[in-house]
C-alpha positions as CSV (number, residue, x, y, z in Angstrom):
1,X,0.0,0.0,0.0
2,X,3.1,2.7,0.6
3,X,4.2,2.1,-3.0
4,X,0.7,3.5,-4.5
5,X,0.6,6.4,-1.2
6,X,3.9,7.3,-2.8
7,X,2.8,7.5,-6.2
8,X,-0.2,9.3,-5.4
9,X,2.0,12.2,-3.4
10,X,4.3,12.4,-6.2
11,X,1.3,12.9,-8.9
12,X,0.0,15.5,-6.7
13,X,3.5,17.7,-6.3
14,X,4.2,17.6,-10.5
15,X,3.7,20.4,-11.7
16,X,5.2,22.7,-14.2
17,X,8.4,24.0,-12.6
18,X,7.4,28.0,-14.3
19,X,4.6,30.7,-14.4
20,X,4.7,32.8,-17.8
21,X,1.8,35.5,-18.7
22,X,1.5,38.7,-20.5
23,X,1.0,42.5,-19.5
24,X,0.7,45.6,-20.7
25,X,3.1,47.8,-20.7
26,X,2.9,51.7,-20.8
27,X,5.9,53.7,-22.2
28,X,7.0,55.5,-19.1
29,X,7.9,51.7,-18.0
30,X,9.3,50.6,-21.2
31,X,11.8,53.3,-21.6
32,X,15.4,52.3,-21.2
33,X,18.5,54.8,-20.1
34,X,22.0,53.3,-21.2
35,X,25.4,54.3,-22.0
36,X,28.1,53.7,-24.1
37,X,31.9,55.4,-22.8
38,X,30.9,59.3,-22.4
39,X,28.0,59.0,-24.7
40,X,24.6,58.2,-24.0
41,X,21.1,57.6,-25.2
42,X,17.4,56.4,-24.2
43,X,15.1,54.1,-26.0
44,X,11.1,53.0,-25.9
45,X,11.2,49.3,-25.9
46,X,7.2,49.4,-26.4
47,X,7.7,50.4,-30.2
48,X,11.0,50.3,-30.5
49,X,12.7,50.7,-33.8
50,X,15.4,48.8,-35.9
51,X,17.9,51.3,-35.5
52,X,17.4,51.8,-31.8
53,X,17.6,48.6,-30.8
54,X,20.6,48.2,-33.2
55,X,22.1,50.8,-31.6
56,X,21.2,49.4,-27.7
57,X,23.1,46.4,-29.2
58,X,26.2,47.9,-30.5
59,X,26.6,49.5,-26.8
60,X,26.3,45.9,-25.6
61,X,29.3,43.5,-24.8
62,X,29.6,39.7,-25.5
63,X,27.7,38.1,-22.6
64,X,29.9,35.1,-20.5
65,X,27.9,32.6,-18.5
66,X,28.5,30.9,-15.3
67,X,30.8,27.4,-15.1
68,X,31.3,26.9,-11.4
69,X,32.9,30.0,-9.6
70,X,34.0,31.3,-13.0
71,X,32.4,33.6,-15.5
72,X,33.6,32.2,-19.2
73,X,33.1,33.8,-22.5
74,X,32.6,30.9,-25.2
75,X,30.7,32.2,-28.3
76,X,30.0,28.3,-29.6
77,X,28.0,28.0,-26.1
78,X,26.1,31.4,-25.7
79,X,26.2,34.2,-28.2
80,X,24.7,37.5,-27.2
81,X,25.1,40.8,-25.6
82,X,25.4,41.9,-21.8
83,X,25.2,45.5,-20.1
84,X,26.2,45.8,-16.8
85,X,23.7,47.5,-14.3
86,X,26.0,50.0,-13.7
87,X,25.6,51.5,-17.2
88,X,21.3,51.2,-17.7
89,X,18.4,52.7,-16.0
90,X,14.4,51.8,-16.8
91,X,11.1,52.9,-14.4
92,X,10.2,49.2,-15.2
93,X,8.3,48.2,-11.6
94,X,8.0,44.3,-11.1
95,X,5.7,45.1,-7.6
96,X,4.0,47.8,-9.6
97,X,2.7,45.4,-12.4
98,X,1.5,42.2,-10.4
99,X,4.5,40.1,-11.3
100,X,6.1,39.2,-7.7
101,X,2.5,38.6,-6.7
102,X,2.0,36.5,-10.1
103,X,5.1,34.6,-9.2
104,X,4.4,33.9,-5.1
105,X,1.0,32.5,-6.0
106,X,2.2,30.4,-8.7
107,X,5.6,28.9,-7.7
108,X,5.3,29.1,-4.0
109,X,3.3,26.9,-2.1
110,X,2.8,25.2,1.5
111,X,5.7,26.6,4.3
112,X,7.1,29.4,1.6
113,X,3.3,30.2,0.7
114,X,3.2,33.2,2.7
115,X,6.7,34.8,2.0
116,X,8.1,37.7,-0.1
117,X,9.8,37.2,-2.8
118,X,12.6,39.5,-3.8
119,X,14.2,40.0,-7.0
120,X,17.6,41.6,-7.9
121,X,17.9,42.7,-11.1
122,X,20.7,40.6,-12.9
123,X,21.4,41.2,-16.0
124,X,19.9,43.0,-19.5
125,X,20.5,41.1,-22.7
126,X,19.9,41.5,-26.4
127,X,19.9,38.1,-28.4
128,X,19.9,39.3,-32.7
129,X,20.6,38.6,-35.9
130,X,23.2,40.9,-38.5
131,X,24.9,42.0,-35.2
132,X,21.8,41.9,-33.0
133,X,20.6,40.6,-30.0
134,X,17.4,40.4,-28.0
135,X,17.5,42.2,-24.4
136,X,17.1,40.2,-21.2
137,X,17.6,41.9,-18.1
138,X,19.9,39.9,-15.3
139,X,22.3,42.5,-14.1
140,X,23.2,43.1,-17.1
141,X,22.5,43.6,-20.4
142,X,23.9,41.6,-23.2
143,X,24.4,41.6,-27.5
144,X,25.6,39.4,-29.7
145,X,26.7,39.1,-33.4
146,X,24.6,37.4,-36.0
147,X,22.1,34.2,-35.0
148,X,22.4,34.8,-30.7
149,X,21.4,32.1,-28.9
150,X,22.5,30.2,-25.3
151,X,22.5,26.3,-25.1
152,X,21.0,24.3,-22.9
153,X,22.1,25.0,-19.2
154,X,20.9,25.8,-15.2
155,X,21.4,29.2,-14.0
156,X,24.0,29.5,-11.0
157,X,23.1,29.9,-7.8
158,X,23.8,33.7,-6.0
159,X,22.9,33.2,-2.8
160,X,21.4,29.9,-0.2
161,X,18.0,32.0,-0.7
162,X,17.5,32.5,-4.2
163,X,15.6,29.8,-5.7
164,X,14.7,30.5,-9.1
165,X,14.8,33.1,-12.2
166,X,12.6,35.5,-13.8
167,X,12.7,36.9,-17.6
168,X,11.2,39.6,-19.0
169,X,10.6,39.9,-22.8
170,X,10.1,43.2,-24.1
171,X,7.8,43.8,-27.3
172,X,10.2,44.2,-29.5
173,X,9.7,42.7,-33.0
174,X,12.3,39.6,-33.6
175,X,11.7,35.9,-34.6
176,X,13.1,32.9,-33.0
177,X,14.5,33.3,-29.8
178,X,11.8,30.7,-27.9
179,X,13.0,30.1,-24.3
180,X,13.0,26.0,-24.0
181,X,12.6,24.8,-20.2
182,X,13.5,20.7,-19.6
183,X,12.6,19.4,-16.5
184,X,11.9,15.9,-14.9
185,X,11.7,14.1,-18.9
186,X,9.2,16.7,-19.8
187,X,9.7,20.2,-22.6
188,X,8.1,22.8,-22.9
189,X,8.7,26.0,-24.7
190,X,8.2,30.1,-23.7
191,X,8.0,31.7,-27.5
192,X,8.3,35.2,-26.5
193,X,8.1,36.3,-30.5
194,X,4.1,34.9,-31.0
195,X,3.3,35.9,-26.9
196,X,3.6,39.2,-27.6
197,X,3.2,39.9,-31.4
198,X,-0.6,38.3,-30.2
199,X,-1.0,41.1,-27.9
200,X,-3.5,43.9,-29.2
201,X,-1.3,46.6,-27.0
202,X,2.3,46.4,-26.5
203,X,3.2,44.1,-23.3
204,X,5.6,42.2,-21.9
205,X,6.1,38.1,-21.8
206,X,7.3,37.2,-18.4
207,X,8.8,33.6,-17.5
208,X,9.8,32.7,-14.0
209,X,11.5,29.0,-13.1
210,X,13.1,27.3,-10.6
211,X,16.7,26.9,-10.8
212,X,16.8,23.4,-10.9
213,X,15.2,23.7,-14.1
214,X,17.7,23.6,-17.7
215,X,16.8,26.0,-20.9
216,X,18.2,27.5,-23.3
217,X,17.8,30.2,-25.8
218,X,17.0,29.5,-28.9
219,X,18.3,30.8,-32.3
220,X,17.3,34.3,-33.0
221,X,16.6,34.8,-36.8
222,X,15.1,37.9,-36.9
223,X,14.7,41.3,-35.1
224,X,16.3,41.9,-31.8
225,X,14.8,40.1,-28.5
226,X,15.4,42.5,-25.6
227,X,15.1,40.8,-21.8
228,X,15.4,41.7,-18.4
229,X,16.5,38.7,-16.2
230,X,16.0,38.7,-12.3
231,X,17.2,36.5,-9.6
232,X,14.8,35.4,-7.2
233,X,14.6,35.1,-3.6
234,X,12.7,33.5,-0.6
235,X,12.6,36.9,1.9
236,X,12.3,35.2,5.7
237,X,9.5,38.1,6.4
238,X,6.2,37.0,5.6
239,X,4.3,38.6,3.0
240,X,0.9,40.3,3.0
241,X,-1.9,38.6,2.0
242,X,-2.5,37.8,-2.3
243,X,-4.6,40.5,-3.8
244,X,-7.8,38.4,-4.3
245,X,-7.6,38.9,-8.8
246,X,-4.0,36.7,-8.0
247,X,-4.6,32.9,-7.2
248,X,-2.3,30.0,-6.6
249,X,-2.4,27.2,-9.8
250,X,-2.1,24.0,-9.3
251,X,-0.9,20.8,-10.0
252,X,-1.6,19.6,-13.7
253,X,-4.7,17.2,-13.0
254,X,-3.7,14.7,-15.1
255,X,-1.4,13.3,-13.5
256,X,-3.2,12.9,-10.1
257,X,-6.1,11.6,-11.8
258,X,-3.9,9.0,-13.8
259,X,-2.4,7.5,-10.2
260,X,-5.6,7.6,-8.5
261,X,-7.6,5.6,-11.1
262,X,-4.9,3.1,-11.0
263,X,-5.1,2.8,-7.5
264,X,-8.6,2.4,-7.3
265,X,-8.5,-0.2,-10.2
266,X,-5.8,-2.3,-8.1
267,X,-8.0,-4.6,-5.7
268,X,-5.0,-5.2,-3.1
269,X,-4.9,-1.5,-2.5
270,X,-8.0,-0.6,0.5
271,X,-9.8,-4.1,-0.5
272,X,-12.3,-3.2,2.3
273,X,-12.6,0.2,1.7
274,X,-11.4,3.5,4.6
275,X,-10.3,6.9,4.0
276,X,-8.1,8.1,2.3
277,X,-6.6,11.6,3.6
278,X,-4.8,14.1,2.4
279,X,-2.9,16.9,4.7
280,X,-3.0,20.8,3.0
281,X,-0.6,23.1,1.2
282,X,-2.0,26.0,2.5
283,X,-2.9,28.0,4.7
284,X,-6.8,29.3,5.4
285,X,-8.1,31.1,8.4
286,X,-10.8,29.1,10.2
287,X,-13.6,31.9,10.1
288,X,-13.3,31.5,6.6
289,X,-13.8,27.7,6.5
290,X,-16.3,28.2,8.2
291,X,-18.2,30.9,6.3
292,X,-17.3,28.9,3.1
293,X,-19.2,25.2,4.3
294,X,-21.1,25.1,1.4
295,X,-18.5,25.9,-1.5
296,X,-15.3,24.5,-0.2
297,X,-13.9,24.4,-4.1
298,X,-14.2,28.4,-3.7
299,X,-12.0,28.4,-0.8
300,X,-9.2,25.9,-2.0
301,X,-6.1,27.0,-3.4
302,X,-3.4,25.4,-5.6
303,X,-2.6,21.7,-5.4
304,X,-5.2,21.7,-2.7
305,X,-8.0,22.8,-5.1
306,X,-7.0,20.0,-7.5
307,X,-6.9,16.8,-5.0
308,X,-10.7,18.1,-4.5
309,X,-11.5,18.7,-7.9
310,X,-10.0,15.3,-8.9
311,X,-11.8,13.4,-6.6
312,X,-15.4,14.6,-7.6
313,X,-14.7,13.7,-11.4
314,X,-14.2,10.3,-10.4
315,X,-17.5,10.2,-8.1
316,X,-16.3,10.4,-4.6
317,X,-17.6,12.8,-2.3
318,X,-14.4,14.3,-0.9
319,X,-14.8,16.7,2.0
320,X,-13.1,19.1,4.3
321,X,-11.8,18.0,8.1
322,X,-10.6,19.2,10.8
323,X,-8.3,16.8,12.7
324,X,-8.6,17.3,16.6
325,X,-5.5,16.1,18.8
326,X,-8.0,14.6,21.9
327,X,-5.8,13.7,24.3
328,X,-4.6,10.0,22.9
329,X,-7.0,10.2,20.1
330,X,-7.6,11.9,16.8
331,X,-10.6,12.8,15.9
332,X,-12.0,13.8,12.4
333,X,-14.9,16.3,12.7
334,X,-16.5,17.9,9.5
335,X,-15.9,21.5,8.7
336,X,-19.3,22.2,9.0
337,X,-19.4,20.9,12.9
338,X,-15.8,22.6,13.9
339,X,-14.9,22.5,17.1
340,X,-15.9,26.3,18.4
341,X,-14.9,29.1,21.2
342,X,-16.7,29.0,24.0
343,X,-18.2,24.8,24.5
344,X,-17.7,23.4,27.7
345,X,-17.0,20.1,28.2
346,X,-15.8,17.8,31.2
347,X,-12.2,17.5,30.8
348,X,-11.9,13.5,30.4
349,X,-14.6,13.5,27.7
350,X,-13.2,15.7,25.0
351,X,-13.3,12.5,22.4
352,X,-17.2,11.3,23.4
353,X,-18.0,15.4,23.2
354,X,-16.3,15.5,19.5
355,X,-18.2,12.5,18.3
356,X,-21.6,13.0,19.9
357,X,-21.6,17.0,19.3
358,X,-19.4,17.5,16.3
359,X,-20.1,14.5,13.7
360,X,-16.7,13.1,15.1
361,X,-15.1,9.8,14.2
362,X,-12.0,8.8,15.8
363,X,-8.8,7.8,13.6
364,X,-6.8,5.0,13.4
365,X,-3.8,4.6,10.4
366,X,-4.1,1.5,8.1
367,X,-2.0,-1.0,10.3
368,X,-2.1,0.8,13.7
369,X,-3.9,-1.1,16.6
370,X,-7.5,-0.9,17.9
371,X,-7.8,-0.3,21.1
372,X,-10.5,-2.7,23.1
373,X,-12.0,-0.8,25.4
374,X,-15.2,-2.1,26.5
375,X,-16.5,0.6,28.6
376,X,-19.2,3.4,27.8
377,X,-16.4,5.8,26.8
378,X,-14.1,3.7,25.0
379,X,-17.4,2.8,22.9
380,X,-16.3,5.2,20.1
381,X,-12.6,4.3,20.0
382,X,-13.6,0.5,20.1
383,X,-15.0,1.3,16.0
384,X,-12.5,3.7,14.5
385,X,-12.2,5.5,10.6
386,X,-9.3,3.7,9.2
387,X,-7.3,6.1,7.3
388,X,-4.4,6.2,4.9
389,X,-2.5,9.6,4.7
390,X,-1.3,10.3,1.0
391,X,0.4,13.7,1.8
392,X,1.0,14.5,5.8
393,X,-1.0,16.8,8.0
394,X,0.9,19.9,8.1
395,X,1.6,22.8,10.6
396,X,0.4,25.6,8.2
397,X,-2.9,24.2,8.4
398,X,-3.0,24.1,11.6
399,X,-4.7,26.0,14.5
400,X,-6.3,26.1,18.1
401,X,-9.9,26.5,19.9
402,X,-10.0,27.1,23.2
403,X,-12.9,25.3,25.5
404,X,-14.0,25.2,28.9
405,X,-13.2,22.2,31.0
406,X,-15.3,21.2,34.5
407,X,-13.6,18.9,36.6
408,X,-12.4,19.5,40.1
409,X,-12.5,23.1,39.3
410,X,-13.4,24.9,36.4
411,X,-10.3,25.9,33.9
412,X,-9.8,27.0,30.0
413,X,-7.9,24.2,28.1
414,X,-6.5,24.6,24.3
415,X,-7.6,22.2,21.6
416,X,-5.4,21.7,18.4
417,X,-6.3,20.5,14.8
418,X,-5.0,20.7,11.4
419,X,-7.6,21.4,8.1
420,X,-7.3,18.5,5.6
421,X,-9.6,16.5,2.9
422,X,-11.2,13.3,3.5
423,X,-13.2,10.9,1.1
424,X,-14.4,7.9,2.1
425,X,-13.8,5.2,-0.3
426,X,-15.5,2.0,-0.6
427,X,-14.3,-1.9,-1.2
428,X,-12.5,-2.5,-4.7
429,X,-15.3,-2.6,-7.3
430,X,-17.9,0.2,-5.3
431,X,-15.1,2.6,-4.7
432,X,-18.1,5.4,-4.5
433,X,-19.5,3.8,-1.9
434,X,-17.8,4.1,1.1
435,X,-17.6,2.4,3.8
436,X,-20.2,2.0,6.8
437,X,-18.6,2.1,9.8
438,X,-21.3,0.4,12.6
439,X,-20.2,-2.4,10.1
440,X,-17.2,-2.2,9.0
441,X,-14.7,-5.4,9.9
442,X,-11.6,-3.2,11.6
443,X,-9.3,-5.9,11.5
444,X,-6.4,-4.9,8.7
């Protein structure tokens, strides 16, 4: 059974390792300040001409790349021109147009979900033909002599914080030049020519990966492609909360829904039927769960969103749980029945209150032993929910009630649980129709 859990986790992590879109882009931002020796000059990157951006290249010097600690010119490797920060200026605001937002939803998920991310501009390239090249922006800015290009490679590392890299294509009009990302046996390709030559108003084509991820730059045949790179970094701090217009994505479905009809086709995996559950990525306050009982796909973000919406195209009736820590027990109560402020409860009987008042059942992991109480109390431990965890319970979806306890004297005890999704499955060949518990054999 840990062979298919496994599986199921990894389906539900793969995603692509990037987030691209398109913006506008007004002129103010798109201007660009550079100099060349004592001389200097300013171009409009939103309708740019050929000599401008011929010019921008000429000021350019041939771009080196990273090999280990050293920076190494080799034209047969990468072929296109660099300017330094030092010598360029642009109004161009990542914070002001969405993109760091764009990029935290998107790539960021789970413990990193609520952090900044900072970027620090790298470079500005130009990749051309006749002399040319398109513009990227790193810390520098780079040019290159006729067909530019960069072959297949992973960005270095700048810091134990940085984890990934963001390009920005300026609308400048070139051919060729497609950004081609390779990751875990899979392609896919970031033409930055069509993205923004199918844009009605000039804008920018942005790209942000991780840096585990290998690309490379393709040929350039026509036009100048002009790019601003950035390097990206995890800032300890956390961030304020997503405007509500920027969402996580998740997950390609695909591949979750390919593992999990497998597994529910295999008739050694839950024979008999339990739960399966499934710990969250992110975080969500409890008033809002709460608010949200009746559309719980509204309130799910990212990967979490897609373990639900996976699980209803196959027929199960998934739902979302709230795991209480009850002294040796853990019990899962429905979202709708959460365990709130102000019950009061005899201290010895916080399990019998979560299961009589709150829908409870209590949990027991596939494999883990029954306990065989056979007094009043132990009546509901005696008949537990058998569960299999595909992805943990996690501490960012976690969070406290408070209750007060009678016993010899009256007092105000804490209460902890952590959000997750449930669905009940049933015995190979009625997957859909779960399992009743009052008779349900518990024996593994």
């Amino acid at each position: 059974m840990q062979r298919t859990l496994n599986s199921l986790k990894a389906a539900i992590s793969r995603r692509p390792p990037f987030c691209t879109g398109t913006i506008p882009i007004s002129s103010d931002y798109a201007t660009l300040f550079f100099k060349q020796g004592k001389s200097s000059s300013w171009l409009d990157l939103s309708q740019a001409n050929h000599e401008g951006l011929k010019a921008l290249s000429e000021a350019c010097e041939p771009a080196t790349f990273g090999l280990g600690e050293r920076d190494v010119l080799d034209e047969e490797y990468r072929k296109a021109g660099k300017m330094d920060t030092s010598n360029f200026a642009t109004k161009f605001d990542l914070t002001q147009l969405g993109i760091l937002d764009r990029i935290r939803a998107q790539l960021l998920e789970g413990e990193n979900e609520e952090k900044y991310v900072k970027a620090e501009l790298y470079k500005l390239n130009v990749y051309g033909k006749d002399g040319a090249s398109s513009i990227h922006i790193y810390s520098m800015i780079s040019t290159a002599g006729k067909g530019s290009f960069f072959k297949s490679h992973k960005d270095t590392p700048r810091g134990d914080t940085m984890f990934g890299s963001l390009v920005v294509v300026f609308p400048t009009t070139h051919e060729g030049g497609a950004l081609k990302l390779r990751h875990d046996d899979e392609e896919w390709t970031f033409d930055s020519a069509v993205l923004t030559r199918e844009e009605s108003t000039p804008s920018i084509a942005y790209i942000a990966f991780y840096s585990d991820v290998d690309h490379e730059v393709a040929l350039v045949t026509a036009g100048y492609r002009v790019t601003l790179t950035y390097n990206l970094f995890l800032d300890s701090n956390p961030g304020v909360p997503l405007p509500k217009s920027v969402q996580p994505v998740s997950a390609d479905d695909r591949f979750f829904l390919e593992a999990l009809k497998v597994a529910l086709d295999d008739p050694s995996f839950l024979p008999k039927g339990g739960y399966l559950g499934f710990g969250l990525n992110f975080k969500y306050p409890v008033s809002k769960v709460q608010r949200g009982r009746s559309t719980v796909s509204h309130i799910l973000k990212g990967s979490d969103a897609m373990i639900l919406r996976v699980l209803q195209r196959l027929s199960l009736t998934p739902s979302l749980n709230a795991i209480y820590r009850a002294c040796d027990n853990n019990v899962l109560v429905p979202a709708s029945k959460l365990f709130g402020d102000g019950d009061s409860i005899y201290e010895d009987d916080i399990t019998q209150y979560l299961c009589e008042n709150h829908d409870g059942k209590v949990l027991r992991e596939f494999g883990q032993p029954i306990r065989r109480q056979r007094d009043y109390f132990g009546r509901y431990e005696r008949n537990p929910v058998r569960i299999a965890w595909v992805t943990p319970l996690t501490t960012y979806s976690s969070f406290s009630s408070t209750y007060a306890a009678h016993g010899n004297e009256p007092t105000t005890e804490c209460i902890y649980a952590s959000l997750c999704i449930a669905v009940n499955l049933g015995p190979f060949g009625d997957r859909a129709a779960g399992v009743v518990y009052d008779d349900f054999d518990s024996d593994d």
